[in-house]
C-alpha positions in Angstrom: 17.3 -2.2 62.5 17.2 -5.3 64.7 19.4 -8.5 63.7 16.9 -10.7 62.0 15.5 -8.1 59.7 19.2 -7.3 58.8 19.9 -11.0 58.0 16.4 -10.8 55.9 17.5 -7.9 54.0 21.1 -9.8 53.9 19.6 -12.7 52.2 17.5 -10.9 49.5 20.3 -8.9 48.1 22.6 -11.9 47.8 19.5 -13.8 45.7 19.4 -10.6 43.7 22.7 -10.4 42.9 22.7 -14.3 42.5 20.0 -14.0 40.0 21.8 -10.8 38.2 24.8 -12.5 37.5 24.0 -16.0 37.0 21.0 -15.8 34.4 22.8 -13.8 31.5 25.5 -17.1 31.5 22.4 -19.0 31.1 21.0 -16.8 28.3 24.5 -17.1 26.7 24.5 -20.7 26.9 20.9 -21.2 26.0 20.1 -21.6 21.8 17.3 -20.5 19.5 16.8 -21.4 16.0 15.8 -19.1 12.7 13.3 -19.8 10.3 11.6 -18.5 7.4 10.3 -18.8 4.0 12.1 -17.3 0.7 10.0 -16.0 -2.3 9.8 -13.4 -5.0 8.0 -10.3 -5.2 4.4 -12.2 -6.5 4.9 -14.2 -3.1 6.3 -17.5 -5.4 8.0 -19.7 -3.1 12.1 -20.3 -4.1 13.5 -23.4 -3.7 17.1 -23.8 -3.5 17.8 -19.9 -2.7 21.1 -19.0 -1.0 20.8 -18.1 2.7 23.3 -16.3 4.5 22.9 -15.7 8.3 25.6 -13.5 10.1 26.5 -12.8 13.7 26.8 -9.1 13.6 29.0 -9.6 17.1 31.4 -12.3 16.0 31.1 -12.4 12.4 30.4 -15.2 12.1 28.2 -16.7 9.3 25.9 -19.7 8.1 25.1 -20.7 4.7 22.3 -22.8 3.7 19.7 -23.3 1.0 16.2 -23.2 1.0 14.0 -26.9 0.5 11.6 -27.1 -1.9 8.7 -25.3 -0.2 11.2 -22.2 0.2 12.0 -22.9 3.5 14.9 -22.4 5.5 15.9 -23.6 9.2 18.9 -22.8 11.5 19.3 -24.3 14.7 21.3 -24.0 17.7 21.9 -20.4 17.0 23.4 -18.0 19.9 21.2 -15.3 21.2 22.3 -11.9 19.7 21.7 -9.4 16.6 21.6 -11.4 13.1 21.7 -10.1 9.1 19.8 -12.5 7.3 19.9 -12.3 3.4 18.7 -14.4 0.2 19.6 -14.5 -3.0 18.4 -16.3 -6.5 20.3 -15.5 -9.6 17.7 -13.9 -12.4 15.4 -13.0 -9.2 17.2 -10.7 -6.8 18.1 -10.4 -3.3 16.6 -9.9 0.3 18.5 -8.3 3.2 17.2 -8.1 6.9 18.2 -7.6 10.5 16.6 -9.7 13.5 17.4 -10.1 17.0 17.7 -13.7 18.0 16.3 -14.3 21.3 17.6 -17.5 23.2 15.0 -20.1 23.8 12.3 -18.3 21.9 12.3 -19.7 17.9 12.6 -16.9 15.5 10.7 -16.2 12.2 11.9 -14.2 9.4 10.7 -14.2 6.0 12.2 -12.7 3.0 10.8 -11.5 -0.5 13.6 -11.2 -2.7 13.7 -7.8 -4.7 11.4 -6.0 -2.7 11.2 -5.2 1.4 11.5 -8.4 3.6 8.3 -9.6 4.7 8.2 -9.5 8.7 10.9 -7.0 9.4 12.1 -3.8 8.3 15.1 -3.6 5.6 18.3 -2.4 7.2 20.5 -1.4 4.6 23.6 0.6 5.1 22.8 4.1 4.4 18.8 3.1 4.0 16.1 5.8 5.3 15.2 4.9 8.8 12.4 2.3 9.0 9.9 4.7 10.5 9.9 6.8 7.5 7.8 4.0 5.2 6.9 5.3 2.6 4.8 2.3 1.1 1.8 0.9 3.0 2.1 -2.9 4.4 -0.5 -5.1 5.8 0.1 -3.8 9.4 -1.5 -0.9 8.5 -4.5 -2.3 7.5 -4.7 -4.4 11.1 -2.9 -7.3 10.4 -0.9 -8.9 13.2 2.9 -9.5 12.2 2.8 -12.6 12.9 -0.3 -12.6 10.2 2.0 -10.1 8.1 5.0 -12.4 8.0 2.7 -15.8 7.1 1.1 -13.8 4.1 3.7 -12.6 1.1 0.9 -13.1 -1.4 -1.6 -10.8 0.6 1.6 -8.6 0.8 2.3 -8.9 -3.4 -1.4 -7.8 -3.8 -1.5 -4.7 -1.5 1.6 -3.5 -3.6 -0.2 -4.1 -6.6 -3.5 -2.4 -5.6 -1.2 0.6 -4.4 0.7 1.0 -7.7 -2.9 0.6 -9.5 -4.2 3.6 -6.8 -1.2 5.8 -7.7 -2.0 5.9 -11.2 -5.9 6.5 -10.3 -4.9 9.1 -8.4 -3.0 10.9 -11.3 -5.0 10.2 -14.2 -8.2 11.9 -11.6 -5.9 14.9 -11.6 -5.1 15.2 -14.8 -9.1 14.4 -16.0 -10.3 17.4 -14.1 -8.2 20.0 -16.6 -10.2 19.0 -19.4 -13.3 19.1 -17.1 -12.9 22.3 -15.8 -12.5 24.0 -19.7 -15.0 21.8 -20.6 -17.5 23.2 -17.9 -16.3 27.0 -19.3 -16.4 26.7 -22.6 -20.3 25.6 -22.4 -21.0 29.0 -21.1 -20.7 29.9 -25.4 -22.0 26.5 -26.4 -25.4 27.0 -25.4 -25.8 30.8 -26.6 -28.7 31.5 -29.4 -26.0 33.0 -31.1 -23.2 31.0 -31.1 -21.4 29.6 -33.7 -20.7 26.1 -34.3 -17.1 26.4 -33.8 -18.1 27.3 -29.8 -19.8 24.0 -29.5 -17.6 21.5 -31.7 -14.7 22.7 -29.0 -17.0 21.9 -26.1 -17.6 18.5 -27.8 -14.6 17.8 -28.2 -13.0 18.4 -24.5 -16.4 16.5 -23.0 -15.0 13.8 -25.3 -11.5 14.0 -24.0 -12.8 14.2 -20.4 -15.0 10.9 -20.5 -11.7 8.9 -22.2 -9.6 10.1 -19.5 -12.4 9.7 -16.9 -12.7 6.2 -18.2 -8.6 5.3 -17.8 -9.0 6.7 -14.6 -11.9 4.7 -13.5 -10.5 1.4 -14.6 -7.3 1.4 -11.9 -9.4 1.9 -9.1 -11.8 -1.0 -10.3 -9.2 -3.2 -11.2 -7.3 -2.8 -8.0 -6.7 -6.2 -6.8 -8.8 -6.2 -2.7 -7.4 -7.3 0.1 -9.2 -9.4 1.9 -10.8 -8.7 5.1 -9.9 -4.5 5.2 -12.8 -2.0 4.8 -12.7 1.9 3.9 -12.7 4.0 6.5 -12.6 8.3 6.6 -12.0 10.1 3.8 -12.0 6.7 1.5 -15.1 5.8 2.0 -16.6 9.6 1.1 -14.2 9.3 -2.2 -16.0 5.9 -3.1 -19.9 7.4 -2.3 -18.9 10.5 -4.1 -18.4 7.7 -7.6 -22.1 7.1 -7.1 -22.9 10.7 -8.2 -20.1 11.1 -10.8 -19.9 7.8 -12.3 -23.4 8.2 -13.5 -23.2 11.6 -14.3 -20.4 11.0 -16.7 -22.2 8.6 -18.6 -25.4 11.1 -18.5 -23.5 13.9 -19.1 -22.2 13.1 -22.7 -26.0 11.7 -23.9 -27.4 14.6 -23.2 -25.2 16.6 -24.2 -24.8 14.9 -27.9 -28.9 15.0 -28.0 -28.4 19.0 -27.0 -25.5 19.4 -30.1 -27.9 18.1 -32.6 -30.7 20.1 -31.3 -28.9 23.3 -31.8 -27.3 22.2 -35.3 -30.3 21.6 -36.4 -31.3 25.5 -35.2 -33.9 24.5 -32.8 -34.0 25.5 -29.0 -32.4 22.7 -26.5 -35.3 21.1 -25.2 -36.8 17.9 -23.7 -34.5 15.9 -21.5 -31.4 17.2 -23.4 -31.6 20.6 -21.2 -30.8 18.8 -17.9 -27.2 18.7 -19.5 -25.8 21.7 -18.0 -27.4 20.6 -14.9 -26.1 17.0 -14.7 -22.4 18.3 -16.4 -22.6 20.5 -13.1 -23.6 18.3 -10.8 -21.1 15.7 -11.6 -18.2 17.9 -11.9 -18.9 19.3 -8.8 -18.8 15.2 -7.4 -15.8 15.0 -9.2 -13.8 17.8 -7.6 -15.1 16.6 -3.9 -14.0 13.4 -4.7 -10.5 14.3 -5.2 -11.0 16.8 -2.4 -12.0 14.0 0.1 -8.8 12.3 -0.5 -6.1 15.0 -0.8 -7.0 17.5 1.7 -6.9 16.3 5.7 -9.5 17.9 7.4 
């Protein structure tokens, strides 16, 4: 190697090792500042909540209150790891961990007795964050920065989730009546069956429309979230209503103008012997409804 490439290389590694050393005492020297917005689970804003930020490397902590639009503010914090937690007496409390990065202003947003809003709960002890077990707004393509500006949009997906949940079960528990229902017509509709056979039938078609009914309501009272669509197996579940929703409320006409017909000892006729047709049809709907959304295929 001749001498002026040697002095070239020479030069370069002292700027590196320059650079190396001397920007991490900049970094230490240089400040950022925290902010956020407090509010309960509904996304309500809390004034006046206690706000307790603490330097998980020097222990040190901050404590301030938030204004009147739920707000807090910490300047001139050092660069590092930080627990952040809230607190409102009759409300509950919020606990978080963010990393403070020096020059670059921080966000972090808490809803008090429920996850924070932004950034994953770090409890001690607490399931790792990658095991969520609750859907948030990321997962519907929100941006974080979107997700952490929007606590009501946050208060409304955990709403139309607990609504879903309770869809769900009241579908599974609708199809046991269904499903005797759809057997026991097999002896309704005999010549020679007695009325007992068909007051039975009756009875569970009866009890499977109620529960139909309760199940129906949760998923059309769900609260939307704006600007999400259904995608995969959701939106087969929601075509699939289109063939059982009117089939349930065909299914019991018929079937009460077939009842009479055969009390009254004539042969089902007219209109009233698509019954065990439609009964069929929409049960089969039904079953590939729930199908669509509990089996991955």
């Amino acid at each position: 190697m001749n001498p002026c490439t040697a002095k070239v290389f020479s030069g370069i590694a002292v700027a590196l090792i320059f650079v190396l050393t001397n920007n991490p005492l900049h970094a230490q020297d240089a400040k950022a500042a925290l902010s956020g917005t407090v509010t309960d689970s509904s996304g309500k804003v809390l004034a006046n909540a206690k706000v307790s930020i603490k330097n998980l490397s020097t222990g040190e902590s901050t404590e301030i209150q938030t204004d009147s639009a739920g707000l807090y503010n910490v300047p001139n914090l050092a660069a590092g790891e930080y627990e952040v937690s809230a607190s409102v007496e009759g409300v509950g409390a919020g606990v978080a961990k963010v990393t403070v990065i020096a020059g670059s202003p921080q966000r972090l947003n808490l809803a008090l007795g429920s996850a924070p809003v932004g950034a994953p709960s770090e409890l001690p002890n607490a399931p790792s964050s990658t095991s969520k077990t609750a859907p948030s707004l990321e997962d519907l393509g929100f941006s974080p920065a979107e997700s952490q500006a929007n606590a009501k949009e946050q208060a409304l997906l955990d709403k139309r989730t607990h609504m879903l949940k309770i869809h769900q079960r009241m579908g599974l528990i609708t199809t046991i009546p269904m499903v005797v229902s759809v057997v026991t017509s097999l002896n309704a509709g005999g010549r020679n069956t007695g009325s007992a056979s068909r007051d039975l039938h009756v009875a569970l078609g009866a009890l499977t429309g109620d529960l139909y009914g309760i199940t129906a309501y949760y998923a059309i009272r769900a609260p939307r979230v704006q600007g999400t669509e259904s995608r995969g197996p959701i939106r087969l579940h929601k075509a699939l209503a289109w063939i059982h929703g009117p089939g349930m409320i065909l299914t019991p006409i018929l079937g009460a103008m077939a009842f009479n017909q055969k009390n009254n000892g004539e042969k089902v006729h007219g209109i009233a012997a698509a019954h065990g047709p439609v009964a069929i049809v929409t049960a089969g709907a039904f079953g590939a409804s729930l199908l669509a959304v509990s089996v991955k295929f």
